[in-house]
C-alpha positions in Angstrom: 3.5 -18.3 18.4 5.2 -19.6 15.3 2.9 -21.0 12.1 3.5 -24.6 12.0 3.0 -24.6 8.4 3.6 -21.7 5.6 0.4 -21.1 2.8 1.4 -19.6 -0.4 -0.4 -18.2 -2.8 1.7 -18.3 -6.2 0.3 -16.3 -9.3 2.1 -12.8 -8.2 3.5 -13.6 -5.2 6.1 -16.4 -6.2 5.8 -16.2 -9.8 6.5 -13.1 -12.1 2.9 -14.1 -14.6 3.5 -10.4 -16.2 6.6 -10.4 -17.5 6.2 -14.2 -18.2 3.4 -14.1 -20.2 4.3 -10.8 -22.2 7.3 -12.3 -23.7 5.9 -16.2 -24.2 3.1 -14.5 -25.7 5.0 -12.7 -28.4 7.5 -15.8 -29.3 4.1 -17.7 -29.8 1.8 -15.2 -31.7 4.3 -13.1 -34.1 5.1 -15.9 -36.0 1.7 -16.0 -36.6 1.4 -12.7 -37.7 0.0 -10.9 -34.3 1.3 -7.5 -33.6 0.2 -6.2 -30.1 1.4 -4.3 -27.2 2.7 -8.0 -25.3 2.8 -6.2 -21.3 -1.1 -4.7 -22.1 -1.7 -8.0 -23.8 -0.9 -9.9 -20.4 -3.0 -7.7 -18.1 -5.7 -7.7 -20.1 -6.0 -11.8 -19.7 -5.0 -11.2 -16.2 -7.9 -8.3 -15.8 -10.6 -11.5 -16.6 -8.8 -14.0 -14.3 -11.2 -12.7 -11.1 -14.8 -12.3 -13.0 -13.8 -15.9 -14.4 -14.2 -17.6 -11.1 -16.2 -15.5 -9.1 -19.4 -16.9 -10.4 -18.1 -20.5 -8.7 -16.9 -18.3 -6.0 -20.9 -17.0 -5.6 -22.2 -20.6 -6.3 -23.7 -19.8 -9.6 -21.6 -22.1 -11.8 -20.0 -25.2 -10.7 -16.4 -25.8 -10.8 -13.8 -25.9 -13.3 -10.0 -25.5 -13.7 -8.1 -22.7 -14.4 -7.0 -24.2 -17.6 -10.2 -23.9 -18.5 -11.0 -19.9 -17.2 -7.9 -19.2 -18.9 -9.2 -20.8 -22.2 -12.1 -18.9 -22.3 -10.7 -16.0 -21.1 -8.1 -15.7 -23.7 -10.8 -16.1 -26.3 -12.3 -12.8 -24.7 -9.0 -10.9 -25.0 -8.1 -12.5 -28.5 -11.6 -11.0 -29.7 -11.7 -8.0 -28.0 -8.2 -6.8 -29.8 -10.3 -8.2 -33.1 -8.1 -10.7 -33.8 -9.5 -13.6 -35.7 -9.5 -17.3 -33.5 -6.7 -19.0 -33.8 -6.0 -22.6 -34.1 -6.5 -25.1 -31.2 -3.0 -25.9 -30.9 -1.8 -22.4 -30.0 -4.7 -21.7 -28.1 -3.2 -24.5 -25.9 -0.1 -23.5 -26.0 -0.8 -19.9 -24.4 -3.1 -21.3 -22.0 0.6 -23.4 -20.7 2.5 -20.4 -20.7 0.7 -20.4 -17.0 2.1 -23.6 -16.7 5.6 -22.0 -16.7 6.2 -18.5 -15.2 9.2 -17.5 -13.7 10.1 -16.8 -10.4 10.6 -14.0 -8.6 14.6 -13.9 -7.8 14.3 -14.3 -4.3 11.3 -17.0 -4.8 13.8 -20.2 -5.2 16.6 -19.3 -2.5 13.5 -17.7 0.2 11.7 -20.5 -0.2 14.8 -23.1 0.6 14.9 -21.2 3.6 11.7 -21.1 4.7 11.2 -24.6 4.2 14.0 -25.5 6.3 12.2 -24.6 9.1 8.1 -25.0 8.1 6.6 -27.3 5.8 5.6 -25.1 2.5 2.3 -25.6 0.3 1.2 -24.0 -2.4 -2.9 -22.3 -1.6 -3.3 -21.0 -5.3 -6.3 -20.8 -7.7 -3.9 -23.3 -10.3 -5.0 -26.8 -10.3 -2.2 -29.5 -9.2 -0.7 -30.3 -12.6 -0.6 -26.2 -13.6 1.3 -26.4 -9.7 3.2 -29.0 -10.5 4.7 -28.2 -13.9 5.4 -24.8 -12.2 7.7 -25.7 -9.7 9.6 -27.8 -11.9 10.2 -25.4 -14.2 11.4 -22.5 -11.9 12.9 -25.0 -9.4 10.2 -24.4 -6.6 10.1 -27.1 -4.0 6.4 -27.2 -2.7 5.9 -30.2 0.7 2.1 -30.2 -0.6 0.0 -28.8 -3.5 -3.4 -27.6 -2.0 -5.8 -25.1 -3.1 -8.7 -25.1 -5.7 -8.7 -28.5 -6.7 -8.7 -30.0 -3.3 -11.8 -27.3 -2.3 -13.4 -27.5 -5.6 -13.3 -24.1 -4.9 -11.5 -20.0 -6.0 -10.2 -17.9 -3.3 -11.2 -16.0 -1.6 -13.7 -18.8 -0.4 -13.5 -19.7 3.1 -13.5 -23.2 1.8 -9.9 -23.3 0.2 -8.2 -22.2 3.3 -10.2 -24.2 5.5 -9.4 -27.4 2.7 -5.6 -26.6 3.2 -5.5 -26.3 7.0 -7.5 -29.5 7.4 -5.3 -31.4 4.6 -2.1 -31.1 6.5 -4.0 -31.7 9.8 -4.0 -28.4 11.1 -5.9 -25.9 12.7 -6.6 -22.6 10.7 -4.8 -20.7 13.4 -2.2 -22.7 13.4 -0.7 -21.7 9.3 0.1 -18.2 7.7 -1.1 -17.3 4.5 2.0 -15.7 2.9 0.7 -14.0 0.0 1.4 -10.3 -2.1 -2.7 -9.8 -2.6 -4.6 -7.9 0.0 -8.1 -9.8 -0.4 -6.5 -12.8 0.0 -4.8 -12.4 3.4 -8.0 -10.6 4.2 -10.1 -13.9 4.0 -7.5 -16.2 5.2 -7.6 -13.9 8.0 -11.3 -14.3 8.5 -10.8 -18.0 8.2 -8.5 -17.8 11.7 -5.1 -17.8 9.7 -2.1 -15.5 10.4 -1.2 -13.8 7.6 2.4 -12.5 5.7 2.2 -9.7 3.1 4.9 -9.7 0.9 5.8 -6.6 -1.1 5.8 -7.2 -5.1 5.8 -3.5 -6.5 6.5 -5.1 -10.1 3.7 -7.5 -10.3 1.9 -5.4 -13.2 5.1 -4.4 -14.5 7.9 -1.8 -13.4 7.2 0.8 -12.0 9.4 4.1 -11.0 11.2 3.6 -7.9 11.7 0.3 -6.8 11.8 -2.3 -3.6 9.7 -1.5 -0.3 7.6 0.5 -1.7 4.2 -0.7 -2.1 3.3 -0.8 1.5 -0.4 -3.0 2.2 -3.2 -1.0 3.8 -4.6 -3.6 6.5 -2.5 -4.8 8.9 -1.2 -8.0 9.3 0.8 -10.0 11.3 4.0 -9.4 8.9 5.1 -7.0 6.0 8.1 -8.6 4.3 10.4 -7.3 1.3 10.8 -10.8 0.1 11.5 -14.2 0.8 14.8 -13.5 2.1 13.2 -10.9 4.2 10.3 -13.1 5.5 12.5 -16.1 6.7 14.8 -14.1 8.8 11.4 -12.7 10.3 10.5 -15.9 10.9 13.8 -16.9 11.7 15.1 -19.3 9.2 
């Protein structure tokens, strides 16, 4: 049987963060005077986006926004490249860059299509401003914007899929999380969801070769190039 609605996780699977952040990065810090390799620059914040939120995952802090986690995280990377802290203004101002990452090229155009068929939310770890300043910047049409803030909550806990589900008055079984991250689909999978990988092989940056060719390792119910691909799976 068909979803009746389509989850989406964003960071990665929608939205190029890597590329993004490399080169918003640069226009904001070398006019300050900050020289740094920009692509290792952005995986290293990326690299403490997971240990950020897994202590609310485990319960052992309460929650807050990824504005925040990105704030402190930054602060990590900033010292660990022993750079000394810059002003609260620019500090803000790379924490938004998150707030504005392109898409994919086949994220705006899949999307229309899939949407003409299933309602489309967003089931990301960005709270709904972060969401919502996204899609209007890279021209994303979302029906709903679920997720952390709704669960007070990080995936991979059951809670945020079970939040999104019950939100648009669904059973779990009843939506696909579409999403390019393994140990997500895994858990919406465990939560009763079906589940749609979809292959980004430049998430972290290019690579040699391109296209289909970073095929999952579990097995899920279906392995898409891109959007395009995905909606004539699902037949859109």
């Amino acid at each position: 049987m068909p979803p009746s609605a389509l989850f989406f996780d964003v960071f990665g699977t929608v939205v190029d963060w890597h590329g993004t952040v490399a080169r918003e990065a640069a226009l904001l810090l070398e006019p300050a005077g900050v020289t740094l390799d920009w692509f290792a620059f952005a995986k290293a914040w990326r690299n403490e986006y997971a240990p950020s939120f897994m202590p609310i995952v485990k319960g052992e802090r309460s929650y807050a926004d990824l504005d925040v986690l990105h704030r402190e995280n930054l602060l990590r990377v900033l010292a660990a490249e022993g750079l000394p802290p810059q002003d609260a203004p620019l500090v803000a101002e790379l924490v938004h860059i998150w707030h504005r990452l392109d898409p994919w090229p086949d994220a705006v155009g899949g999307l229309r299509r899939l949407r003409a068929r299933f309602p489309c939310c967003t089931v990301s770890n960005g709270h709904a401003a972060l969401m919502a300043a996204m899609a209007r910047h890279a021209g994303l049409e979302w029906d709903l914007i679920l997720g952390s803030e709704p669960a007070q909550q990080y995936k991979p806990h059951p809670r945020v899929y079970r939040t999104a589900a019950s939100w648009m008055r669904l059973e779990t079984g009843d939506c696909m999380m579409v999403a390019t991250h393994e140990n997500d689909l895994k858990a919406a999978a465990e939560c009763g969801l079906k589940t749609a990988y979809v292959c980004r092989p430049h998430e972290w940056g290019r690579r040699d070769g391109d296209g289909f060719d970073d095929m999952p390792e579990g097995r899920y119910d279906l392995v898409a190039r891109d959007f395009h691909d995905l909606a004539d799976q699902l037949g859109c």
